[in-house]
C-alpha positions, 0 to 999 in steps of 0.5 A: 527502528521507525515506527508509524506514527499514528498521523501515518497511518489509515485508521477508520473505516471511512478513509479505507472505503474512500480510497476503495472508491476514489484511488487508483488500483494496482493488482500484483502478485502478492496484493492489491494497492490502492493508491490515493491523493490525501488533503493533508501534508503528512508523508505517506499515511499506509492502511493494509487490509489483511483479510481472513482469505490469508489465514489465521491471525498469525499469518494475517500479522506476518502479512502485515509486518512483511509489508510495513517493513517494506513501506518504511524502508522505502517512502512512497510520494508525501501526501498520498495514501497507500491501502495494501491488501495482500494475498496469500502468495505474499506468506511465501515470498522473502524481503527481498521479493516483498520490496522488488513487488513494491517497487514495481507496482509503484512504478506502474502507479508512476508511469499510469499516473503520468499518463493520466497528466498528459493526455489531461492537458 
């Protein structure tokens, strides 16, 4: 099993404050995904912000295993920062449901994102 490396990960307060302002947001049922282009050339750097509103510790950590799981088996776009910030439904919902979510809210981000290009040109 994969781990992320510390490169890969979003660590300071900074970065996640940054990415709040600066990123693109997608909302879906099971979080919110922030979604930012980074200086740096490393693959994808994740941060997951599980908050109280989730529950206790035990249940924060399941949120979070949940959504790294998701992450490494599927990379999202090398050079990009992706801040995940789940809600209480993602406790309830299987693997399976946890990476359909993430595909979608990514194709939206895609689909915005190209959008964005074109009506720039």
């Amino acid at each position: 099993m994969q781990k992320f490396r510390p490169a890969q990960r979003i660590r300071r307060r900074a970065e996640y404050q940054r990415i709040y302002a600066k990123g693109s947001r997608i909302s879906g049922r099971l979080w919110t995904l922030f979604v930012l282009r980074n200086e740096r050339a490393v693959t994808g750097r994740l941060g997951i912000a599980a908050t109280r509103k989730i529950g206790g510790a035990v249940l924060r950590n399941r949120a979070k295993r949940l959504i790294r799981e998701v992450c490494r088996r599927n990379r999202f776009a090398e050079g990009y920062d992706l801040v995940v910030v789940p809600k209480r439904e993602l406790l309830d919902a299987g693997i399976a449901r946890v990476a359909a979510e993430y595909e979608g809210c990514l194709q939206r981000w895609l689909k915005v994102r190209s959008g964005a290009h074109r009506s720039a040109s």
